[in-house]
C-alpha positions as CSV (number, residue, x, y, z in Angstrom):
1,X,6.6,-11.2,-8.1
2,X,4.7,-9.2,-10.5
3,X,2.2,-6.3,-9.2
4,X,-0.9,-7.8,-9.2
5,X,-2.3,-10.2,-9.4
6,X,-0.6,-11.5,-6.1
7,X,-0.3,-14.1,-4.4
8,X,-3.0,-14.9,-2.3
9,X,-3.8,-17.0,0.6
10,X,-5.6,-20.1,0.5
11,X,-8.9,-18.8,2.1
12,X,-9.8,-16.9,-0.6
13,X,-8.3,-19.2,-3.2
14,X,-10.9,-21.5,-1.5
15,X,-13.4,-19.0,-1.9
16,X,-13.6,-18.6,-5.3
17,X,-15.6,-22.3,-5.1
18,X,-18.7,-21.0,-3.7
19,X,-21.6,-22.0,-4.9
20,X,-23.8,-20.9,-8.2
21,X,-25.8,-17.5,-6.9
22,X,-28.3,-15.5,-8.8
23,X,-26.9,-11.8,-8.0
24,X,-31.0,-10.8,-7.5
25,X,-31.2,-12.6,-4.4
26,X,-31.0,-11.9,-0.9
27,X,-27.8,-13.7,-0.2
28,X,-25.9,-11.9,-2.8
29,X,-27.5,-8.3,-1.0
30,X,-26.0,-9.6,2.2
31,X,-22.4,-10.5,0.6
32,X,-22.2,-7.2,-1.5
33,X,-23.2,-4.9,1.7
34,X,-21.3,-6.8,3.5
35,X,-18.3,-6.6,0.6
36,X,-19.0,-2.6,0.8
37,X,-18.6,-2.0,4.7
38,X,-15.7,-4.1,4.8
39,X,-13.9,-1.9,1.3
40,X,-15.0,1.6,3.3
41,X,-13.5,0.3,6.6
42,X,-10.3,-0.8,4.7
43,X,-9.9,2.7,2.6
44,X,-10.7,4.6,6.3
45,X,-13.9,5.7,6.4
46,X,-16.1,6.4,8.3
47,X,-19.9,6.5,8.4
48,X,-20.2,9.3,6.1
49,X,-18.7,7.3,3.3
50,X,-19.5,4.8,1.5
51,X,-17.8,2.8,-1.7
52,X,-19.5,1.3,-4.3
53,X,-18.0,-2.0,-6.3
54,X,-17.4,-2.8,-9.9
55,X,-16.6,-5.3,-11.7
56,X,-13.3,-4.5,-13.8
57,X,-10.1,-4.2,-13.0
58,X,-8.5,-1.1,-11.4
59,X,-8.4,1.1,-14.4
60,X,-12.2,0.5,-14.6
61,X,-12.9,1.7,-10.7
62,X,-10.4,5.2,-12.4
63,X,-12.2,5.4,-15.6
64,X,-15.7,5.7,-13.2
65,X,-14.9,8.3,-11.0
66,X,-12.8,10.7,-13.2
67,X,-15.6,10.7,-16.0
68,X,-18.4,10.7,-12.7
69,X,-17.4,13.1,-10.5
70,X,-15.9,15.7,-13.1
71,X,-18.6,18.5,-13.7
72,X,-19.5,19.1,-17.7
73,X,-18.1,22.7,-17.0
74,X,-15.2,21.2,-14.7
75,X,-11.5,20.6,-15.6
76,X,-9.2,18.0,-14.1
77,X,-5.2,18.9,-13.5
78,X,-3.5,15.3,-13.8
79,X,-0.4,15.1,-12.1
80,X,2.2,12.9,-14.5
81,X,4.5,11.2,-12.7
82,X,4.9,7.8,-14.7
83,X,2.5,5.4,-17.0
84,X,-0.7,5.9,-14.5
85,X,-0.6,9.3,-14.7
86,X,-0.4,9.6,-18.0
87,X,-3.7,7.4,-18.0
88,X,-5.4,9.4,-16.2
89,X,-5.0,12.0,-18.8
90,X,-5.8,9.4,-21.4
91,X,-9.1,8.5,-19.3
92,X,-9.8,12.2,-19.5
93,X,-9.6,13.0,-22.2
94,X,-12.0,10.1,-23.7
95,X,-14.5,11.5,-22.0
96,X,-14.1,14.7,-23.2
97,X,-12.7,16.2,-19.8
98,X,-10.9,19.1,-20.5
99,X,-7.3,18.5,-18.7
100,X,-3.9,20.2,-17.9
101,X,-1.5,17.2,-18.1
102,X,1.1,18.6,-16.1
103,X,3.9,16.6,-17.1
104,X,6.6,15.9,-14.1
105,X,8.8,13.6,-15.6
106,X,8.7,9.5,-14.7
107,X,10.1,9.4,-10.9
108,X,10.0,12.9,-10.3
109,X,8.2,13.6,-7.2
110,X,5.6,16.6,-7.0
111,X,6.7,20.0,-6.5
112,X,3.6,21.3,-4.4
113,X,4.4,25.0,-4.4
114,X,4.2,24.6,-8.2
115,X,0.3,23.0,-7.7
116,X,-0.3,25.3,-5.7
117,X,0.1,27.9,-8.3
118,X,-1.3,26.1,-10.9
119,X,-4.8,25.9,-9.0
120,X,-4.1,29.7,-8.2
121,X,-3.9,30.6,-11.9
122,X,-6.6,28.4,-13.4
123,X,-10.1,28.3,-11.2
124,X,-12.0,26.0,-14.2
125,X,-9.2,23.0,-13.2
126,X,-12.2,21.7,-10.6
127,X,-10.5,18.7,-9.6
128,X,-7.1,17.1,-9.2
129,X,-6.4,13.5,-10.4
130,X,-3.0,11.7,-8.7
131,X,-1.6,7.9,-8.3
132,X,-0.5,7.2,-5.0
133,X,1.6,4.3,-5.8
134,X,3.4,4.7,-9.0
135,X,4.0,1.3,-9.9
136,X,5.5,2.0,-13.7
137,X,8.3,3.4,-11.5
138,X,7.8,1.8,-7.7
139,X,7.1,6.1,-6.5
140,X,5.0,7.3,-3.6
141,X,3.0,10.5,-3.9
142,X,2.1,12.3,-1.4
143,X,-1.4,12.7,-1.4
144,X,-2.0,13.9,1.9
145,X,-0.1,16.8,0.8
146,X,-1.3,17.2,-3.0
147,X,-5.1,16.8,-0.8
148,X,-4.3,19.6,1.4
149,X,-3.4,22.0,-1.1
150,X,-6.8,21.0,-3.8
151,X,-8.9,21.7,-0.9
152,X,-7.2,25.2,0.0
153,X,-8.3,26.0,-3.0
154,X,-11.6,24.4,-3.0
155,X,-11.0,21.2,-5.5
156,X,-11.7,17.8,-5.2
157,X,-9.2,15.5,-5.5
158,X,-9.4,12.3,-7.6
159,X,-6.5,9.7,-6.5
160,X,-5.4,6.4,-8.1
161,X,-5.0,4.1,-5.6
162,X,-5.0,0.8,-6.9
163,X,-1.7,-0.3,-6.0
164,X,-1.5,0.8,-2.6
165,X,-5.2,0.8,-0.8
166,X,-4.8,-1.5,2.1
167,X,-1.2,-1.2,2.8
168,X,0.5,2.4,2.2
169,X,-1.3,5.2,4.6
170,X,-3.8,6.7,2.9
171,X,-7.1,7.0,5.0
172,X,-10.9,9.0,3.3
173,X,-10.9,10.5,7.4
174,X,-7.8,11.2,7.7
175,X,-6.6,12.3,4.3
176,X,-9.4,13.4,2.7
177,X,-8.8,12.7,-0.7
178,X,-12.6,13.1,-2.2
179,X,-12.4,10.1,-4.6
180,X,-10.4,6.9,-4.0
181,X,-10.1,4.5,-6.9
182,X,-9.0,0.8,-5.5
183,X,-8.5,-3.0,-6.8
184,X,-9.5,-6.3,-5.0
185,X,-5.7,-7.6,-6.2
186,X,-3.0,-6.0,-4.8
187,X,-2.6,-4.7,-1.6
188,X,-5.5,-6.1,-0.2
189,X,-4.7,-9.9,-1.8
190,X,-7.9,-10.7,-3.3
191,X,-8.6,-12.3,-6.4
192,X,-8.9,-10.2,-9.7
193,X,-11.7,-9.0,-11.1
194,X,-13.0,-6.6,-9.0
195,X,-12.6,-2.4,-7.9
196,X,-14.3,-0.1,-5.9
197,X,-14.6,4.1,-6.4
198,X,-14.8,5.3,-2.1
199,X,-16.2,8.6,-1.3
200,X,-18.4,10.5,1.0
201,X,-22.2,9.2,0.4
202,X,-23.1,13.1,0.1
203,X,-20.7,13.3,-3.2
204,X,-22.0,10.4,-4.4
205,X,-25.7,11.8,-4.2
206,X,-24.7,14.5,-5.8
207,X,-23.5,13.2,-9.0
208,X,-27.6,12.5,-10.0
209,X,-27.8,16.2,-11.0
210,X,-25.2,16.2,-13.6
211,X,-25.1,15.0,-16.8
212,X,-24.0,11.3,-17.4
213,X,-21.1,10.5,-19.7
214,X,-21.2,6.7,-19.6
215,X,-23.6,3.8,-19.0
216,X,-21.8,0.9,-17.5
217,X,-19.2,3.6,-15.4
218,X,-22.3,5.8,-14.1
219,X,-21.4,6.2,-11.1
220,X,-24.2,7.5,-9.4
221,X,-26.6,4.3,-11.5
222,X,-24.0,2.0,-9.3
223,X,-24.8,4.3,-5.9
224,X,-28.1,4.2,-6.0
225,X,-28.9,0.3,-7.2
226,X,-26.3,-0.5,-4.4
227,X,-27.4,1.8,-1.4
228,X,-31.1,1.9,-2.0
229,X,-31.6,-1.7,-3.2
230,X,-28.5,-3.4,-2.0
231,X,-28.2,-5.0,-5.7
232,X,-25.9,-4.7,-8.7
233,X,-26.8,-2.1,-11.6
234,X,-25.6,-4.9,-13.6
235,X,-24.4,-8.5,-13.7
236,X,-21.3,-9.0,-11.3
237,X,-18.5,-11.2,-10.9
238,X,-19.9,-13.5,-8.2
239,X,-16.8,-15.5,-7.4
240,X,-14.8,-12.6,-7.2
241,X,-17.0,-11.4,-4.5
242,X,-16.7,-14.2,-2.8
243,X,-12.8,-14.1,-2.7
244,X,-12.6,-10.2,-1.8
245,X,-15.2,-10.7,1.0
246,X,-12.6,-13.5,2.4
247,X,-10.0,-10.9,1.4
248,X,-10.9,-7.8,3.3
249,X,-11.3,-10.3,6.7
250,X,-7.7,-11.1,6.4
251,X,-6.9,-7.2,5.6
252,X,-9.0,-6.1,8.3
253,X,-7.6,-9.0,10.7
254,X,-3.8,-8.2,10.1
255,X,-4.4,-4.1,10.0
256,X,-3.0,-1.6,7.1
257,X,0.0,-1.1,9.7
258,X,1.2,-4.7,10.2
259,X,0.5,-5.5,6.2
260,X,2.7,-1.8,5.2
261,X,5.3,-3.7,8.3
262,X,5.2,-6.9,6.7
263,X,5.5,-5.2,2.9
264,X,8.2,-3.2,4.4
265,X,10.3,-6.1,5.4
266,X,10.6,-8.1,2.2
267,X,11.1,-4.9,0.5
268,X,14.4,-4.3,2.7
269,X,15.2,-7.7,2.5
270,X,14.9,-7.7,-1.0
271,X,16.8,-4.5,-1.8
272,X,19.7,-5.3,0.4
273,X,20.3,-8.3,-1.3
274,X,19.9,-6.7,-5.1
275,X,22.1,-3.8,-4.1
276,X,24.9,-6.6,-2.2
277,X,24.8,-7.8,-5.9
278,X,25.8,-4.5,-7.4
279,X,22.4,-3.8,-9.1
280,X,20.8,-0.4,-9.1
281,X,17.3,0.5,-7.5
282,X,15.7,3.0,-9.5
283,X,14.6,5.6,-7.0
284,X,16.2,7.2,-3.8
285,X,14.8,5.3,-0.5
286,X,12.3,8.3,0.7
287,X,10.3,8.0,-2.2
288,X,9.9,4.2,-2.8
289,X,6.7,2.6,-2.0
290,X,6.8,-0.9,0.3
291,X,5.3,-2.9,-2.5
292,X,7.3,-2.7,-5.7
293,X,10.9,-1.9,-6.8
294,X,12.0,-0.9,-10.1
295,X,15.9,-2.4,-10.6
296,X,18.2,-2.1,-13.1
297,X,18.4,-5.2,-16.1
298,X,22.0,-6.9,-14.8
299,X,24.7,-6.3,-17.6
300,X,25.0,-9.1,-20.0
301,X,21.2,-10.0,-19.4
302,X,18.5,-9.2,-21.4
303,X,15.1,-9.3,-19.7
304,X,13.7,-12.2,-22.0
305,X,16.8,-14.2,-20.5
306,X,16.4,-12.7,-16.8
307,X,12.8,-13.4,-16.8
308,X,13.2,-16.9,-18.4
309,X,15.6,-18.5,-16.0
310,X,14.0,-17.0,-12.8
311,X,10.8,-18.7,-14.1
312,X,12.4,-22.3,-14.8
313,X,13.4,-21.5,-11.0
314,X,9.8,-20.8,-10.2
315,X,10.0,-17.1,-9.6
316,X,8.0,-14.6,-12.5
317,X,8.9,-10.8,-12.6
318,X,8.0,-7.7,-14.3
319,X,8.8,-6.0,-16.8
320,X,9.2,-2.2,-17.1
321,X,6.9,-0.1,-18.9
322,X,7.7,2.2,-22.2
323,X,11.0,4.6,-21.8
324,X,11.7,2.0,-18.6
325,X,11.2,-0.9,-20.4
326,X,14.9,-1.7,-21.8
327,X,16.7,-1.3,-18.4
328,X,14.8,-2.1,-15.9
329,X,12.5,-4.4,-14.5
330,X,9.9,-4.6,-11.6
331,X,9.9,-6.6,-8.3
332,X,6.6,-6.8,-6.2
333,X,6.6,-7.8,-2.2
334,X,2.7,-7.6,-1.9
335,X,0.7,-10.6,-1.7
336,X,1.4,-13.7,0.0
337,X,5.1,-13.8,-0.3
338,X,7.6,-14.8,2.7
339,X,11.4,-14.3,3.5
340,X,12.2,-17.4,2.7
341,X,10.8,-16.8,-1.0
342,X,12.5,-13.7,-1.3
343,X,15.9,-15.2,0.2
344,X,15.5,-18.1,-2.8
345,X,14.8,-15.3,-5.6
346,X,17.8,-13.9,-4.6
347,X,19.9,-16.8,-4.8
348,X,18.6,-17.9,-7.8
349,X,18.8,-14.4,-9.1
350,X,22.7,-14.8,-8.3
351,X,22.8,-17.7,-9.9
352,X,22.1,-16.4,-13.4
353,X,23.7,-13.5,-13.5
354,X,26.9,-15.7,-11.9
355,X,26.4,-18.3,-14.9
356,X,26.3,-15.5,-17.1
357,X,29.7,-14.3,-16.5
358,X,31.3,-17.2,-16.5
């Protein structure tokens, strides 16, 4: 029950067998254009946009576009809501960004008449960088919103979504966020190892007249080895590829509505049962995310104990990060998860804390 990696169906367990491929030949072109149509469809684009795989985890997709798409004479506001948003700032600032870190407070949602005047008042902050889904704390930006506002002023927003691509609503068409950051792992239930930055092809073009500040996370080397010769700048993670292209057929099969339905769900299901138990769910309902709930440590637990006997009854969990980290702890419902799982976590979750107080 952990975010990521999750539980994933047997077809792309099963595809992580495929066989030995040299990533210079045409079969691995066709899997990694096909591997990029299928991501851009997934993140809602359309055929101006494009998105261009990695091999890394999430942070590594984050780490390319912020030090990318960031002009040498640019400045990136960072909205810090919890432990992502604070690494955004981190990312930032080892690339020698300059940033505002504007500190919210972990859970505390974004006060967009204060963003607005903080673009107002600072014209070098040339970009905006935001998580969607929160998961230090289980929050839900709105980046819609946080979009709308960047582009009033004419900035270019830069959002996090590695925990929520393929599930929560959040569409390059629709939303317009100029940089999307995703993982193969979570939402979209592919095996780990893989991200993707997703953007108009136009921005990505236009990153070749800047000044580079990495190698490996060059966007614009990845772009063009990709688009113009359908092949990696670099040695991939073949198997990987093989499990996200099975992936994104099962995304695209079941639809981002029906998976944020099915999330929802076992979210409710689960939350009911933790709060029937008396246990205390971080955040208020309106800004939770589907896919992951921060919950209170039950009294007279510690988490070493919680997480032990769940796991001799075959469940793992979470723990919570930094100020978090010694009362609470964090539930997932993304992946391949049923009710019937979540119905025996909750039992056996009552049975400890029952045994406990005994």
């Amino acid at each position: 029950m952990n975010p990521g990696p999750v539980m994933t169906h047997e077809r792309v367990r099963s595809a992580l067998a495929g066989p030995d491929m040299c990533h210079r030949e045409p079969e691995f072109s066709r899997l990694l254009t096909r591997v990029r149509r299928k991501t851009t469809a997934v993140c809602g684009g359309g055929d101006e946009h494009t998105a261009v795989m990695l091999t890394g985890s999430g942070t590594c997709a984050v780490e390319a576009a912020i030090s990318s798409a960031v002009p040498e004479a640019g400045g990136l506001l960072v909205i810090d809501n919890g432990h992502y948003g604070e690494r955004l700032h981190h990312i930032a600032r080892a690339h020698a960004v300059r940033t505002h870190r504007w500190e919210l407070g972990w859970g505390t949602p974004v006060d967009l008449g204060a963003l607005d005047r903080l673009l107002a008042a600072d014209p070098g902050l040339t970009h905006v960088g935001v998580v969607h889904h929160e998961t230090s704390t289980g929050m839900l930006n709105d980046v819609a919103a946080v979009t709308a506002i960047a582009h009033a002023h004419g900035r270019e927003v830069v959002v996090d979504a590695v925990s929520s691509v393929g599930a929560e609503a959040l569409s390059l068409r629709d939303d317009a966020p100029d940089w999307l950051a995703g993982s193969s792992n979570k939402c979209l239930e592919g095996a780990p190892g893989l991200s993707f930055v997703a953007a108009r092809k136009a921005a990505f073009e236009a990153l070749g007249s800047g000044p580079r500040r990495t190698y490996y996370l060059d966007l614009h080397r990845h772009y063009r080895a990709q688009e113009e010769a359908a092949a990696p700048a670099f040695t991939p993670g073949i198997p990987a590829f093989y499990a996200f292209d099975a992936a994104l057929d099962l995304a695209l099969a079941e639809g981002r509505e029906a998976r944020l339905a099915r999330y929802t769900r076992l979210a409710q299901q689960l939350r009911g049962g933790l709060e029937g138990m008396g246990l205390e769910i971080l955040l208020r309902p309106e800004h939770r995310a589907a896919a992951l709930t921060a919950v209170r440590i039950p009294r007279g637990l510690t988490y070493a104990e919680l997480h032990g006997g769940l796991r001799r009854d075959g469940f793992v969990i979470y723990s919570a990060q930094e100020q978090l980290a010694q009362d609470f702890f964090r539930l997932s419902t993304m992946g391949c998860m049923t009710a019937g799982e979540i119905g025996s976590f909750l039992s056996a979750l009552e049975r400890l804390i029952t045994e406990r107080h005994r």
